[in-house]
N, C-alpha and C positions, 0 to 999 in steps of 0.2 A: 117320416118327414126327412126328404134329402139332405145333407149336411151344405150349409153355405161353401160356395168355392172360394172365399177370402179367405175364410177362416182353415179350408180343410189347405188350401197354399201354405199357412201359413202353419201349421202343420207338418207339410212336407220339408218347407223350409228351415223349422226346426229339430225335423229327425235327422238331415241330414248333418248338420252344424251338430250333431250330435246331445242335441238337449231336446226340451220341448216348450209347446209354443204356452205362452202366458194365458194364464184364466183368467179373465174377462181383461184383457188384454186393451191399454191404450190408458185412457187417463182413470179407468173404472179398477183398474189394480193395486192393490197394498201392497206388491212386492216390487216392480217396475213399472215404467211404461211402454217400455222395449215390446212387442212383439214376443219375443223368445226370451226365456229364461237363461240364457248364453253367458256363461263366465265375465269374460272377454268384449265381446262384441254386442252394443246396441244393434241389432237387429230392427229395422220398419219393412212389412211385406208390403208392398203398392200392388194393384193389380189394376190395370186400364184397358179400354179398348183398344185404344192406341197410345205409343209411346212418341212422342216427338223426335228423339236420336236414337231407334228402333232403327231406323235405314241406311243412315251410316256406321251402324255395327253390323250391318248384314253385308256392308260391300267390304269392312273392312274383315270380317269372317272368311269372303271369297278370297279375297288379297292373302291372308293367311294362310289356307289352304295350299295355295300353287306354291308354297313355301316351307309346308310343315312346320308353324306357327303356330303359338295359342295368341289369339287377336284380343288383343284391347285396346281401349280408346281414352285416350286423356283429355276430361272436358277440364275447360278454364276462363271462368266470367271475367271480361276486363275488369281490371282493379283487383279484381279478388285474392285472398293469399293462398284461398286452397285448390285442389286440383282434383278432380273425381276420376277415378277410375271406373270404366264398363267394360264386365268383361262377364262371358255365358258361369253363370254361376257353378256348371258342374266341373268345369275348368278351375275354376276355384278353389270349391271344393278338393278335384284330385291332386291338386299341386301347393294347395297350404293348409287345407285342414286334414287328411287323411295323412 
């Protein structure tokens, strides 16, 4: 039986992070509800058909490029006090967790 691709993501996402991903993972775990067993970081894997701000991190990746850039994007809900960063996870990855 092929392994689900939420879970084998979620997986990949936690080798990388350098941990591994939670068994039975979500609200059905005794140890988190994180996704990933991660020190530090609550980790949630989402995986969709489509992403709604998927596009403008693609033009803002090409922007970056002609520049030698690592692109990210700062989302910010009117009113809100937080600020989300989007940015290619293995980017990430090589410039704060490795």
């Amino acid at each position: 039986m092929p392994r689900s691709t939420w879970k084998n993501n979620e997986r990949v996402v936690a080798r990388k992070l350098g941990t591994e991903r939670t068994p039975l993972s979500g609200g059905n775990s005794k140890i988190t509800s994180s996704d990933t067993l991660h020190e530090k970081f609550y980790v949630e894997v989402k995986q969709r058909k489509k992403i709604p701000f998927y596009t403008t991190f693609k033009e803002t990746v090409e922007k970056a490029k002609k520049e030698n850039k690592i692109p990210m994007v700062v989302i910010h809900e009117k009113f809100a006090k937080r600020r989300l960063i989007i940015m290619d996870y293995d980017d990430f990855i090589e410039n704060f967790v490795k």
